[in-house]
Every structure is written in C-alpha cells, then in structure tokens.
C-alpha positions in Angstrom: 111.0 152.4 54.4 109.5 155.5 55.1 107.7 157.6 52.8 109.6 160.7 51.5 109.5 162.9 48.2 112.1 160.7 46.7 111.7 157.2 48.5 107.9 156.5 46.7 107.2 153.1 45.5 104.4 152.2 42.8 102.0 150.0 41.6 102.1 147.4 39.0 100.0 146.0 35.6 99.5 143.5 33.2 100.4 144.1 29.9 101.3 142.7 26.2 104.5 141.4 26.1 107.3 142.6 22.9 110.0 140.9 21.5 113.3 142.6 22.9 116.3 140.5 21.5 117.7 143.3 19.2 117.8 145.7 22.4 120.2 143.2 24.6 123.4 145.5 23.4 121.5 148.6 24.6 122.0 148.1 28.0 124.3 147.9 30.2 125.2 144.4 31.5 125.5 143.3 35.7 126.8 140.5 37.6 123.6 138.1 37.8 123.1 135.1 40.5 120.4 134.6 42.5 120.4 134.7 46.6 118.0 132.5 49.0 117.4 132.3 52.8 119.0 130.1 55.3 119.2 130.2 59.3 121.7 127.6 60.8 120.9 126.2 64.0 123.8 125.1 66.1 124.1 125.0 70.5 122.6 127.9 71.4 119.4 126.7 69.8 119.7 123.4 71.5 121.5 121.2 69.0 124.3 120.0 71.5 126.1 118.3 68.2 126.8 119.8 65.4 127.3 117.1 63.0 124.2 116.0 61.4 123.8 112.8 59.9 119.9 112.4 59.9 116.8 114.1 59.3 113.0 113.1 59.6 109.8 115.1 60.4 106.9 112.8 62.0 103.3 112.8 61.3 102.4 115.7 63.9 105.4 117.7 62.0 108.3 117.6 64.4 111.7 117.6 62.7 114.1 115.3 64.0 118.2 115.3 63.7 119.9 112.4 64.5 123.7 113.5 65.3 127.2 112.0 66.2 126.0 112.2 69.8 122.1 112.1 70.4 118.8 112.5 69.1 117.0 116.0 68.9 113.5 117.4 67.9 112.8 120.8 66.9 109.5 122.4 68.7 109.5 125.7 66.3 111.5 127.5 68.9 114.5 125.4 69.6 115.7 122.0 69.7 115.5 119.6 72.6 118.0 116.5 73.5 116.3 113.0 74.0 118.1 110.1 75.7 118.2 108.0 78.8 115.1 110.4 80.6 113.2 109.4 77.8 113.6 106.1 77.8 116.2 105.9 74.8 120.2 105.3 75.5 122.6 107.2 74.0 123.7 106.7 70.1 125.2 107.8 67.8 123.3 107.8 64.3 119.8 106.6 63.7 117.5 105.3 61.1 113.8 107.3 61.7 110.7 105.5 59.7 107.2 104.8 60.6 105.7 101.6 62.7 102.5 100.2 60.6 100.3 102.4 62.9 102.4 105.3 61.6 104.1 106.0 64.8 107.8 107.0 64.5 110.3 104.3 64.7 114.3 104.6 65.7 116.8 101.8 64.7 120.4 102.0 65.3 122.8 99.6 67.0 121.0 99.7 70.4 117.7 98.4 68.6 114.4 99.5 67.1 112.7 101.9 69.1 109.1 103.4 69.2 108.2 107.1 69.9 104.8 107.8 71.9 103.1 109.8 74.4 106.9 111.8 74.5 108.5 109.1 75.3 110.8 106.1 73.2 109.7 102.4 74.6 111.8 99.4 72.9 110.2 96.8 70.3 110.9 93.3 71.2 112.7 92.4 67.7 114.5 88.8 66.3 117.6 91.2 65.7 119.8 93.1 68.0 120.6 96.3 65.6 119.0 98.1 62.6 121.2 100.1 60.2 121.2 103.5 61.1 121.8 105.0 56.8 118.6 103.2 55.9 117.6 100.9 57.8 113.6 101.7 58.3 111.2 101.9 55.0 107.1 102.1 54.9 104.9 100.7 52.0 102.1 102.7 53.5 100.1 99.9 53.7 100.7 98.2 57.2 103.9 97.1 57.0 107.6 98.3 57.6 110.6 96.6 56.4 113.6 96.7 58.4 117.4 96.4 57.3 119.2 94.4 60.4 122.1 92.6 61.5 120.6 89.3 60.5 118.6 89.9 57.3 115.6 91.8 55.9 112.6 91.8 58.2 108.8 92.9 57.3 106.7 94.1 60.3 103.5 94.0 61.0 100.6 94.3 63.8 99.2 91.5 65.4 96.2 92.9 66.9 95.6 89.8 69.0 98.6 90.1 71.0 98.5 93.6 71.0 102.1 94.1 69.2 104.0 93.4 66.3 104.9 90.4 64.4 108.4 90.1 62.3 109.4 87.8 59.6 112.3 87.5 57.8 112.2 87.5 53.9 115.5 87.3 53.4 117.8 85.2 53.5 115.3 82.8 53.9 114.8 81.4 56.8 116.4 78.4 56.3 120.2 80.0 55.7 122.4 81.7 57.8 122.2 85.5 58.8 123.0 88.0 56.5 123.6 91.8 57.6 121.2 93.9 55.5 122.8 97.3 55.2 119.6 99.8 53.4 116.6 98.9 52.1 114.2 101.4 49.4 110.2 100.3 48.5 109.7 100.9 45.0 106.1 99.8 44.7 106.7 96.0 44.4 109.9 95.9 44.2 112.3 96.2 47.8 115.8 97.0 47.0 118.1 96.7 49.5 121.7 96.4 50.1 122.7 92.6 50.3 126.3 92.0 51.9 128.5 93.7 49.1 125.9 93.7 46.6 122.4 94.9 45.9 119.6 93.1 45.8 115.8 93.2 44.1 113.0 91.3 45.5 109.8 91.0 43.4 107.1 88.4 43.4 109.0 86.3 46.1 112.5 85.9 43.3 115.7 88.0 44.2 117.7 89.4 42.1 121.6 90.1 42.6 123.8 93.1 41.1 127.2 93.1 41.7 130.7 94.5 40.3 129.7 93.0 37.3 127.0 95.6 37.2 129.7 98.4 37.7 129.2 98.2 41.9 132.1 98.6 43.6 131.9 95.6 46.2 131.5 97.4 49.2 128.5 97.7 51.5 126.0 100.2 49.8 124.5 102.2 52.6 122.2 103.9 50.2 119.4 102.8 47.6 116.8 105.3 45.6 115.2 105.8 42.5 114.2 109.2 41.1 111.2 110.1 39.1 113.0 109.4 36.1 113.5 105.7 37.0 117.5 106.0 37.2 118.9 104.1 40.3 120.9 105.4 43.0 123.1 104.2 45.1 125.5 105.4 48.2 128.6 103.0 48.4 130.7 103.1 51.7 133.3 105.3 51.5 133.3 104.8 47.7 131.0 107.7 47.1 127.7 107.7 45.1 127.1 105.8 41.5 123.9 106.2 39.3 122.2 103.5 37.0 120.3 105.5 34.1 116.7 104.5 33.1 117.0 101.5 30.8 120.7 100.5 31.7 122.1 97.3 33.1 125.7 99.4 34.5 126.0 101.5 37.2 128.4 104.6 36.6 129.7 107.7 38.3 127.1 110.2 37.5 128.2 113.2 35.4 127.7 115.9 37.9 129.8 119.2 39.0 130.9 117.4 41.9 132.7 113.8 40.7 130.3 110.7 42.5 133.7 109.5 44.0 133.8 113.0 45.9 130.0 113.1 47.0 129.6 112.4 50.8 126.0 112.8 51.7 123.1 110.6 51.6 121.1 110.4 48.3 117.2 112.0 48.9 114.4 113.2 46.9 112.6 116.1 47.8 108.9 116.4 47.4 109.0 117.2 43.5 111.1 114.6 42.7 114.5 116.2 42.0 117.8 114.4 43.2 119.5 115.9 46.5 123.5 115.2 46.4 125.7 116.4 49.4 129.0 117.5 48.3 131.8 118.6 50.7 131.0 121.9 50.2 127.2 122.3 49.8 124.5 120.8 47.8 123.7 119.5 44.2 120.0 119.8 43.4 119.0 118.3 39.7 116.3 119.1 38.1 115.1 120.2 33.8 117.8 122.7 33.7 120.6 120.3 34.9 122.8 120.0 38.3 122.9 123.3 40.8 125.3 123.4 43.1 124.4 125.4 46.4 127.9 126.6 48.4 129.7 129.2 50.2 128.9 131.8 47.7 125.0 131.4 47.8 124.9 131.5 51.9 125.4 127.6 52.6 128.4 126.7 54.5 129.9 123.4 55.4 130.0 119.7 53.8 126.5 118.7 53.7 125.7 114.7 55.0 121.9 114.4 54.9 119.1 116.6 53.1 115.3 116.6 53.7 112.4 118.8 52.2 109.8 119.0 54.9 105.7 119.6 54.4 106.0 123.1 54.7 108.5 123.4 52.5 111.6 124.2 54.2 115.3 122.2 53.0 117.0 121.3 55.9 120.6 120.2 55.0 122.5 118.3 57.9 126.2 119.3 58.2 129.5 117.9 59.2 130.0 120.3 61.7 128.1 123.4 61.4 125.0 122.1 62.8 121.4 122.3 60.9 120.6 124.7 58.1 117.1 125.1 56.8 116.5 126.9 53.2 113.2 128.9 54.1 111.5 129.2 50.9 113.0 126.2 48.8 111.7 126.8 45.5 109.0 128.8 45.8 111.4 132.1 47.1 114.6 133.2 45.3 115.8 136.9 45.5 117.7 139.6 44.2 119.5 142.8 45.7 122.4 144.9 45.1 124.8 141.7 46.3 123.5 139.6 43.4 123.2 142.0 40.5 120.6 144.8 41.0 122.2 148.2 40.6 119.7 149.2 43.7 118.0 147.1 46.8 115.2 149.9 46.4 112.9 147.7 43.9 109.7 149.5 42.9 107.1 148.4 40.1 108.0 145.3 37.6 106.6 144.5 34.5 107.2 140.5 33.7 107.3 139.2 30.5 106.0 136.1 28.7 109.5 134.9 27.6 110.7 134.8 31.2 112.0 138.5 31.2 110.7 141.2 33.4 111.3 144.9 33.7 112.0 146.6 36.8 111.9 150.3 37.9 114.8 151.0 40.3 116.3 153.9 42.6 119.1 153.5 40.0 117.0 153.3 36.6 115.3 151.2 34.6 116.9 147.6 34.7 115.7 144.4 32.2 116.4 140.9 33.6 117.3 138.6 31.1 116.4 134.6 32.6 119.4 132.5 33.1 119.7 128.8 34.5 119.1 129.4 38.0 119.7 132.9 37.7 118.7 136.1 36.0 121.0 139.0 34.2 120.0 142.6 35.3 121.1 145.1 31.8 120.4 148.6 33.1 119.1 151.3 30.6 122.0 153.5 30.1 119.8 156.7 29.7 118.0 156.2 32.3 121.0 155.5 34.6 120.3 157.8 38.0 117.3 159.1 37.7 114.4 156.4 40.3 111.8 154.7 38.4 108.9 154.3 40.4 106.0 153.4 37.7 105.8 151.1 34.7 103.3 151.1 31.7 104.4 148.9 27.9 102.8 150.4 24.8 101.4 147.3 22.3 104.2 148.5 20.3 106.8 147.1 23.2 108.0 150.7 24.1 107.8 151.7 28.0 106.4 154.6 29.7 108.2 155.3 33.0 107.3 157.7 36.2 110.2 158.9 37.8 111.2 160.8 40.9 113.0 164.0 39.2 111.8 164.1 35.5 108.6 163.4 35.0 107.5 160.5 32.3 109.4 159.3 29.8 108.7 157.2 27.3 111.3 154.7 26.4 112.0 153.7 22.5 113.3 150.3 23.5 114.6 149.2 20.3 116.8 152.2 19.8 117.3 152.7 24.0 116.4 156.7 23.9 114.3 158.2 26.3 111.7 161.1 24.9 110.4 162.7 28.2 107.8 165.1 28.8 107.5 167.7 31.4 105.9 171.2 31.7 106.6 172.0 28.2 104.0 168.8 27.3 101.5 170.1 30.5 103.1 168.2 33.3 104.1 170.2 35.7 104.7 167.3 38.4 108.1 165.9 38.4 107.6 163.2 40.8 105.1 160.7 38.8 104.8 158.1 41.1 101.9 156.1 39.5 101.0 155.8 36.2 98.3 154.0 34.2 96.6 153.1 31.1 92.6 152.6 31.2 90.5 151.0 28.4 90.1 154.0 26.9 93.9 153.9 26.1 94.0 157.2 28.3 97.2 157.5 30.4 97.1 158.8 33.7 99.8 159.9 35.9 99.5 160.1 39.7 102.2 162.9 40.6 103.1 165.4 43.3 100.9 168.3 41.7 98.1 166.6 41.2 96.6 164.4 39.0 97.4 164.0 34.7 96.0 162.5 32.2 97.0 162.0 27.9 94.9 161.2 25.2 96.6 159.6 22.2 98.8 160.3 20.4 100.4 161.2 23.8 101.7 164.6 22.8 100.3 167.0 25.9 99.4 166.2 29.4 96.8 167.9 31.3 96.1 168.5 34.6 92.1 167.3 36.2 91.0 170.5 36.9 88.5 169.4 39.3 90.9 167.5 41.9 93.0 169.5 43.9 96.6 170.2 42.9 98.1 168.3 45.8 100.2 165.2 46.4 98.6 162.3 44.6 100.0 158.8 45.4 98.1 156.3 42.7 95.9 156.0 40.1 93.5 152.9 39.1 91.0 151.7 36.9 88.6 149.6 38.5 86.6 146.1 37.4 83.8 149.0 36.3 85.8 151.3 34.3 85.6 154.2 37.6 89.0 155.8 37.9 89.5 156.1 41.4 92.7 158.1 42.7 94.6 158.4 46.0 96.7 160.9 47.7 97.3 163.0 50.5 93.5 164.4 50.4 91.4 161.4 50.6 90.1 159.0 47.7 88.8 160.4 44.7 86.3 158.3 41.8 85.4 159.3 38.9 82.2 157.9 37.8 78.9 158.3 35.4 80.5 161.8 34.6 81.7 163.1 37.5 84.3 163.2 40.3 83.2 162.0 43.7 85.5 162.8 46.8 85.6 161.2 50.5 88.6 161.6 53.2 88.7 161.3 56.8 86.0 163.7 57.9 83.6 161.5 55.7 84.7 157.5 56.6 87.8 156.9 55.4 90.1 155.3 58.6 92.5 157.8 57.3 92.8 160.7 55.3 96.4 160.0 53.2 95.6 157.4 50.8 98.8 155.6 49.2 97.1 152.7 47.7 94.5 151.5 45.8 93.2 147.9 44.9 90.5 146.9 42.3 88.4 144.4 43.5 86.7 141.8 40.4 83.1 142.6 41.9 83.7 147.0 41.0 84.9 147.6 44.9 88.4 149.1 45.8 90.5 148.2 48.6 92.2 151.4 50.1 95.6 151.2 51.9 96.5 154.7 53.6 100.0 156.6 54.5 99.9 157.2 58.1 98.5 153.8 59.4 95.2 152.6 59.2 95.5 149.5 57.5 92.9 148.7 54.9 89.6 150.0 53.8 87.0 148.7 51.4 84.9 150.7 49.4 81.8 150.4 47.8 80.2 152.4 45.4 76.0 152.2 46.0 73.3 153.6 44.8 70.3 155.6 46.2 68.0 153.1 48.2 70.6 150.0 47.0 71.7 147.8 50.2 74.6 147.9 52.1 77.0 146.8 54.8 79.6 149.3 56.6 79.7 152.9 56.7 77.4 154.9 53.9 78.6 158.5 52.8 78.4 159.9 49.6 77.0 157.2 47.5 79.6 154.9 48.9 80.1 151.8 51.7 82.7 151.9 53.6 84.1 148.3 55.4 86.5 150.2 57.4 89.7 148.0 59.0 89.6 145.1 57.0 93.3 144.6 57.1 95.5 141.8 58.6 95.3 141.7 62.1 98.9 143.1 63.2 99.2 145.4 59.2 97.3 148.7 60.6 100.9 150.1 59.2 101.5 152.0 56.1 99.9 150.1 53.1 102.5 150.1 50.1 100.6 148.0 47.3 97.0 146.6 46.5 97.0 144.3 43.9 95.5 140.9 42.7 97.4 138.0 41.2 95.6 135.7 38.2 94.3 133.1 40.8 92.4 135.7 42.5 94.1 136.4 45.6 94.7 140.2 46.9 98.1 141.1 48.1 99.0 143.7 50.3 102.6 145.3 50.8 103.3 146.4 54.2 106.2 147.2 56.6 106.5 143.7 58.0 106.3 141.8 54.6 103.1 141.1 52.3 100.0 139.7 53.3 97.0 137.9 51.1 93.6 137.8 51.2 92.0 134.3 50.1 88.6 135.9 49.7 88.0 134.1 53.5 91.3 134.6 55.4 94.0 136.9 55.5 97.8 134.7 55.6 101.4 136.5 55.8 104.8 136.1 54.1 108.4 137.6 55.9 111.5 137.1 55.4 111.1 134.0 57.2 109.4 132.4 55.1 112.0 133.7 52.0 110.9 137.4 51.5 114.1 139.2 50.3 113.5 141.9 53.2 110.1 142.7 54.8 110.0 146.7 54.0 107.9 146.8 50.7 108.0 149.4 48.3 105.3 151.4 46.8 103.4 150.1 43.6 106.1 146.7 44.4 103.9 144.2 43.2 103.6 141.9 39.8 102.3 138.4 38.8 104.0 136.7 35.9 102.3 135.3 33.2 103.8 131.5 35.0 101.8 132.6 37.8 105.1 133.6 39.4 104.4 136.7 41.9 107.3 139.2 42.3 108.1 141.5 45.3 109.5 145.4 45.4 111.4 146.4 48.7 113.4 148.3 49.9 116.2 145.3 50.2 115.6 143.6 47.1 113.6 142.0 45.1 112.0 138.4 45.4 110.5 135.9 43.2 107.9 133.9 44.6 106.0 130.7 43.1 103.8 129.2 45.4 103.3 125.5 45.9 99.7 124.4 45.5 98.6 122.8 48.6 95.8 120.5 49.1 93.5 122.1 51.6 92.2 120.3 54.9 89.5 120.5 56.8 91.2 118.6 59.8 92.5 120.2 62.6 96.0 120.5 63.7 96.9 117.7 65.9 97.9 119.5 69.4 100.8 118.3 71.0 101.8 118.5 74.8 105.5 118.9 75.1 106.3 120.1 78.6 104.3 120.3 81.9 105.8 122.3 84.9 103.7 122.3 88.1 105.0 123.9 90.5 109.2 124.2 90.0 109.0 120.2 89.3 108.9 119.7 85.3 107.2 116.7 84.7 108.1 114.1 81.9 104.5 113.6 80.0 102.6 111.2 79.9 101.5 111.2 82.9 99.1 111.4 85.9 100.4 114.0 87.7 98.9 115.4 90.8 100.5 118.4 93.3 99.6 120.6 95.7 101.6 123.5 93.6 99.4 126.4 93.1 100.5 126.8 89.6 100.9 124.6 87.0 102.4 125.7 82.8 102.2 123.5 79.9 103.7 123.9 76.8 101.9 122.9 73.5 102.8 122.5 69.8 100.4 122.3 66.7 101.6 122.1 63.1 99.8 124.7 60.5 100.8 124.6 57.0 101.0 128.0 55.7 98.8 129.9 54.3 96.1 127.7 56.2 93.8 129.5 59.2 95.4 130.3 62.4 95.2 127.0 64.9 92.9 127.9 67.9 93.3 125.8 70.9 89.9 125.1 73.1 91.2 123.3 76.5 89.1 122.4 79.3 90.9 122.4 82.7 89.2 119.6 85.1 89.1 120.7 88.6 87.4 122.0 91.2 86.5 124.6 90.5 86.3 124.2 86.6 87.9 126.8 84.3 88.0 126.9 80.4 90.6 129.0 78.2 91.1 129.4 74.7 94.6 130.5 73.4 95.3 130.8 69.4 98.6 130.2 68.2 100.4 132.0 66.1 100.4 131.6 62.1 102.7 128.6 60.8 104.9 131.6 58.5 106.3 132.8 61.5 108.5 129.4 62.3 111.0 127.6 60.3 108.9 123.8 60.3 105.5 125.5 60.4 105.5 124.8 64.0 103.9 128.0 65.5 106.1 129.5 68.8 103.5 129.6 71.2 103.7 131.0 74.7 102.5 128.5 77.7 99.7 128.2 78.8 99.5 128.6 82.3 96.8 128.5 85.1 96.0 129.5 88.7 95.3 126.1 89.8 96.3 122.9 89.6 94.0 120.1 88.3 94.2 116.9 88.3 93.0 116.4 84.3 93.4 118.3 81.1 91.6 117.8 77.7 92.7 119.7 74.6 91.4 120.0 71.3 93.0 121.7 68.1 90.5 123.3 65.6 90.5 126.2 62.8 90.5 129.5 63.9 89.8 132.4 61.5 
C-alpha cells in the first residue's frame, strides 16, 4: 500500500508479557475463525478429469493424480495427461509406490507399471492386476509388496537377470489364489486386507480379524496406523472404522463427521496427524481434537484422497472439482476483516506468552484471545477509530500506543482507559508512527514533526533539538545501545554523545528512510521510502577496516536487498533464530545470514502488501505478518538442509515444430531446437542453477537459473525453455546450487 500521512505501518518488539484475564469484559468481542490458502486446479490447467481418486509425488518431486479417466503429473505450471503415447493404456484409478530401486510404480487392473526416462514400460508379474486403493507399499529396504488378484507378493531385484523377482507370501504357495485388496508396512508387521477380513503377518504367522473384531465383512480397501498406534481401516462402501491403541474391537470413530459417512481414503501427513475425507471437506486430527475443513473455510467439494507433499503443500483430490492444494498447511493461517479483524490494514503486534497477541489496527487496538483452531479478536472500545500504528507493554502490562490522529496514549489495560498525551505533555506530532523503549527505559517516538523522547515517570515529551523537525518514519536501539532514527531526511545515530547524520548526498541509496533493522554484531539494515531496497550500515572508527562505502565514520554495503525487492522497504526486523526479515510490496523476504529466500501469498501470505513496522516473532517461535489484507501467522517447518543438488529433469524437447517424446536420440536438420526442464527446490533452499553443455559443432555452453521453489505450488520452479540456435546431436545437464 502506498505510503500516505494516514496509511503508515510500524515496527515491532519484544516485551514482558502480563496477565490480562480480568480485562476480557473490556473489550469488545468479534466473530473469530481462521482463513488459509487454496488454488484448485481443474481443465484449464491440464487436469482433463476432475475427479480425483489418487495422489503421489515421486522422488524428483512431481505430483501425480490418478483420476476416473487417466493419469496426470503436475510440472509447476500445469498438468500433463499420460497414456497410450507413453507407453501406459488408459485406466481408470491407480495404485502409485516405489520399485526397490525407488523408481515409481503404477498398479491398476491393466498391471504393474514402471515410470522412467518419461516413459511407463510394463513389469512382467505372476498376476494380471494390482489394486488400485492400496495396492503398492515400500519397506525402504529393497523390497515392495504388492496387493494383487492372486495374493500378496514381495518384490525384489535380481541383479543377475537384470529385473525383478516376485514371490508370493500369501496364501502360501501351496493354496489357491486369494485377491489381496490393500496392504500397509508397519515395521515388521504387513497388514493387509485378506478377502473380507484383515490380516497381520509377523515373523512368517498370520493373523486374522474379522466381524468378530467389529469388521464389517466387506473388502477393506484401506489399512493405516497413526502415531498413536490406533488402526485404521477403509471398508467398501461401509465407510471408515478405527481400532484404539490397546483394543482388540474396531469401532466407528467419534468424529464430526459419523465413520459410516466418511468417503475418502485414510492418510497421514508428514507430522503424523489423521487425514479423513468427508463429503464435504476434510477432517484433520491432531492435540486439540478433529478440524473439519469445508465450504466456509475456502474448500469445496467431497474430498476422496489427501496427501501432504515435501514442500508442504495439502493437496486434497475431489469428486468432481478437480485438485485443491492448501499452500501453507500448517505453517500459514490468516486473519482479515472476513474472519474477525475489525480492519485488513494490520500494523505492529505484540504476542504474548499465553498464546495472546495484541495488534494495532486502522480500526484500533484489537487483543486476540487463542481458540482451537482459531483466535477471538476483542477490540479496545476507547480506542475504537482512531489507527494504531506502534506498540510498546510497560512491565506493569499497560500499553503505549502511536496512533495516526492523537498522538500516544497509554492504555490502563485492566480498567480499558486510555490517558493520552499530546502538545500539552510536549508532543506536538500527532502522527507517531514508531515508538520505542531503550535500556535506558527512555521512550522514543518517531512522529511527523520530528523526533520525541520521555524519561520516566513519562509525564512530558520533548522534542531532539538537534534533528530536524521533519517527517520521521522509525526509531531503534541497536545491539550497541546507538539510537539510530529514520525519516524523510536520511539516517540519523546517536552515538558516544552525539548525533551523526548521512542521506543521499553522503551514501545512502536513497535519501527517505522508512526502516530500520538492528543487526546482533551493532550494524543496521536500512530499508528506504522511494525504492532502493536495502542498505547496511556500519559504524567504524578512524583507521578501523572496512568494506563498502566510508562517510562520516560509517560503512556503507549499499543494495544488499533481495534481488527483485528494490521497492519500498516496510519492516526490518529479526526473529529469535536469527534470521532478518524484510516487508516489502511483493510479500516478505529473509536473510539466512548467506542467502536471501521469499514468502507470497503463494506460499500462504495473507496478501503480499506489508505494512509498516508489520512484523513480530512469538515467544513459540511463531512469526506474524502486518498487511494491508490481513494478518498471517506463520510457523515454519524445520527442514533438514542438503548439500545435493536438485535433480534436473527433461520434460519436453521440440526441434524444429516436431515435439519429441524423451528419451531419446534425436537428430534433425531443424535449425532450432527448445527443451523444457524441471528441478525440485525446497523452499527457503538456494535458487537451482542449471550448467548444460550443448554437444555440437560448433560447441556452445549456457547457464540458466531457475526460479525460487516459493513461487510454485509443489516447489517445482516455472522455468522458461531453454532454447538454442542450433541443433546438436547431444545434451548434458547438471543441477547445482546457485546463490
């Protein structure tokens, strides 16, 4: 949003938390829920069938949807049909899994299947079908057990022949043929569905459960076990029943949705927690019970089949409204004026240690009060109209609040009254649109007349005489103890005494300076108004060393931004792992200390216009977000980094107007050849940079990077083809990590 006398945004603080429960009635109470980001995918993005009965993403990170009629993989930009041109027939419904070299197996009715080089070849198997609900399961250690027609098969590679070997371990292989209809690996124990029962082989002995264990007799398409060790089961038409930890019956489980009702497929995500299509949406368990995802958070449609992939992303398969993926999935959930706020212009936030936070607003001063899956927003009746843009808590639990028309007040929580102080207490700004507390317990106030500061006990404000009586944006206390201030004539510090001044004319990439970052090591990072991007400033002394531009005792690392945020600069601000944020007009961006990575809204960001000072980390190490749609929530999954490069994948070659299936050989007297690639980059890992060498005569080389993951639903970057004057008769490509 842009910048105007009463659209500023702050910055935000840590501080001491209070107890708050006798202030609840104070305030006035809001609808609370909780919103999250979904994008459907449906025929114009490729997916020819809407009804989704499968999903699976392989080991280079392609998501797959098995549907009613045909198979499909998602590339990051849209979904493409495989059948009879690549070697598969047509089917309807398949089982996905990996082959013991941890290539990507199909099974359905016309056979098991094996995905390479682009293409599906068939596996020369003792059966002549594989059940398509769950008919493929890995142990990760070289074998892969198949539910078939005729029984439960385990295969593995028989390097001598150069293919696989099955065998049947059950029935034995004496008896007659039994259909097999699912099959789960629970370390050493395979259950799968035997006939109308379900069966449990450990150590070579089977075990039988039938309706005297509370099944229903039917064929159970479905087996799994949660984290908890309660058993899981998907019964033909009959629903979905649950065996508790410890219990010898299987019941209907107590959910929102009766287990008679459920359609979907039973599945885990990557945390653990139970996945239950309904016909309207989805039931997600975890500590604080059963949620139920529908029409009224954004998910439409009866979902069949749900699957977390490794970037994070729920995609739920529907009965006829195509794919949905939740960008985000428990890491992202937001807040605007649909679900509660009295205002989608969020500014600074001030989280609490029981789970609360407070939250300056266009509309007031708002308290969110933690709910199961969702949060209460009470606004501040006496502050009701008037924007807060700045946050500060006394140790006594009162709040100090800048505001856009009166100044600062200073909020008696308990009681809900609102003493404010203006020019009659020295401050002669009404628009204070930063204000903080140093170690000195001196409280400064960034305003549109310059800068204030207070000395306890807090009764008078003065102006610093020596700063200029202009437009002032922020105000910070750096690792140091050097006050630095911003605003709309360059950066000011005040150090060993005195004030020390630099704009434009002396380094600065910009003269209007709208925010200001403390860095650990007594540097500032300095975001400006009127692009720029980011600056990082040194103070140094006489004769010291340094690195960028030197004026007046300072270095200057000019440009140090994002490549792509040379925009307006809302926030600087670290969170308690370390990592600096920025807040910019296309979402927020963070430095790692070695690489810059960036967050939109779609990745789960409530909208990508940040608001001034819109920044907080929670004492949980949750990070929250002020924009001008909303706010947002963010807990970050901790990955495990890798060193490995992304695996580059080849997924269409064009020479000429002929597109050529891959792999191949091809060779052409077309003057022009394009090839499409793919590579898979977790986010918040480095950029993938592809180095290909282009064999012909003469030789050429190119390097193209792809884009970051964030920017794609799977983490599959969209990249643009690469393309070449000539046409040789070879191509080698390597994926490594770019910076």
């Amino acid at each position: 949003m842009p910048i105007g006398s009463f659209t500023l945004k702050s910055i935000a603080m840590k501080t001491p938390a209070a107890s708050l429960l006798t202030a609840v009635t104070l305030f006035c109470a809001f609808a609370h829920a909780q919103e999250y980001s979904f994008r459907s995918f449906v025929a114009a993005d490729g997916l020819n069938n809407l009804s989704v009965q499968k999903i699976y993403q392989d080991r280079t990170g392609f998501i797959w949807a098995s549907t009613e009629n045909g198979l499909f993989r998602y590339d990051g930009t849209r979904f493409q049909a495989f059948g009879p041109e690549e070697a598969i027939p047509p089917v309807a419904g398949v089982a996905f899994g990996e082959a013991p070299d941890g290539t990507m197996l199909v099974g359905a009715a016309i056979g098991l299947y094996q995905f390479a080089g682009n293409r599906f070849q068939q596996i020369p198997a003792p059966f002549k079908s594989v059940s398509w609900t769950q008919g493929i399961q890995s142990d990760n250690h070289g074998h892969s057990y198949i539910a078939a027609d005729s029984g439960l098969f385990v295969m593995e590679s028989n390097p001598a022949k150069k293919a696989y070997a099955f065998h049947r371990i059950y029935p034995a292989a004496q008896a007659s043929a039994e259909i097999v209809y699912s099959v789960f690996i629970d370390g050493d124990t395979i259950w799968f569905g035997c006939d109308l029962k379900l069966c449990a082989l450990q150590s070579g002995q089977v075990t039988v459960f039938d309706e005297k264990s509370g099944l229903p007799g039917v064929p159970l398409a479905t087996v799994l076990k949660d984290r908890d060790g309660n058993l899981w089961v998907r019964a033909r038409n009959a629903g979905i029943l649950e065996r508790p930890a410890g219990s010898t019956k299987f019941n209907w489980p107590d959910t929102p949705v009766p287990g008679k009702a459920l359609t979907g497929t039973p599945a885990l995500d990557r945390s653990g927690r139970v996945l239950l299509g309904t016909p309207d949406g989805l039931l997600i368990q975890n500590e604080k019970g059963w949620q139920l995802i529908d029409r009224h958070d954004g998910m439409r449609g009866g979902v069949f089949a749900a699957f977390e992939d490794r970037q994070h992303s729920l995609w739920m398969g529907t009965g006829g409204r195509g794919l949905t993926t939740w960008r985000g999935y428990h890491e992202w959930e937001s807040y605007s004026s649909a679900s509660g706020l009295p205002s989608d212009n969020v500014y600074e936030m001030l989280p609490q240690a029981d789970g609360s936070v407070w939250v300056g607003t266009e509309a007031g001063l708002v308290r969110g009060e933690p709910h199961p899956f969702s949060i209460a927003w009470r606004m501040l009746p006496k502050t009701s109209g008037t924007a807060v843009h700045s946050l500060q808590m006394t140790p006594a639990g009162d709040l100090w609040i800048g505001t856009a028309s009166r100044g600062i007040g200073l909020v008696h929580v308990r009681t809900g009254d609102v003493e404010w102080f203006g020019e009659k207490q020295g401050l002669t700004g009404k628009l204070a649109l930063t204000i903080r507390f140093d170690r000195q317990h001196q409280l400064w106030a960034a305003t549109e007349a310059g800068l204030f500061v207070a000395r306890p006990p807090y009764l008078q404000f003065s102006r610093v005489p020596e700063l200029p009586a202009s437009w002032f944006w922020t105000v910070v206390e750096g690792a140091d103890g050097t006050i630095w201030a911003g605003g709309a004539d360059g950066l000011f510090a005040f150090t060993a005494g005195h004030w020390q001044h630099w704009d434009h004319s002396s380094g600065l990439t910009n003269q209007s300076v709208v925010s200001l970052g403390p860095d650990p090591d007594g540097s500032v990072w300095v975001g400006y108004h009127h692009g720029g991007g980011i600056d990082r400033v040194h103070l140094v002394k006489p004769g010291a060393p340094s690195h960028g531009v030197v004026s007046g005792g300072a270095a200057i690392e000019k440009g140090v931004q994002r490549p792509g945020s040379e925009g307006l600069i809302y926030f600087l601000d670290y969170d308690r792992s370390g990592h600096l944020w920025a807040g910019t007009e296309r979402g927020v961006d963070k430095w790692d200390g070695s690489h810059w990575s960036h967050y939109d809204t779609t990745d789960g960001l409530v909208w990508d216009d940040c608001d001034l000072g819109g920044f907080a980390s929670s004492p949980d190490g949750a990070l929250w977000f002020g924009t001008s749609g909303g706010l947002s929530r963010f807990t970050p999954h901790i990955e495990k980094s890798s060193s490995s490069p992304p695996e580059v994948v080849f997924t269409n070659l064009r020479m000429g107007s002929a597109n050529i299936r891959l792999p191949t050989h091809p060779r052409t007297a077309a003057s022009h050849f394009a090839i499409a690639l793919r590579a898979v980059v977790l986010p918040g890992q480095k950029p993938a940079r592809l180095n290909s060498i282009l064999r012909g005569s003469p030789p050429a080389a190119t390097t193209s990077r792809f884009k970051s993951a964030t920017t794609s639903v799977s983490g599959v970057p969209r990249e643009p083809s690469l393309n070449s004057p000539s046409s040789p008769p070879g191509i080698v490509a390597r994926g490594s990590s770019g910076s």
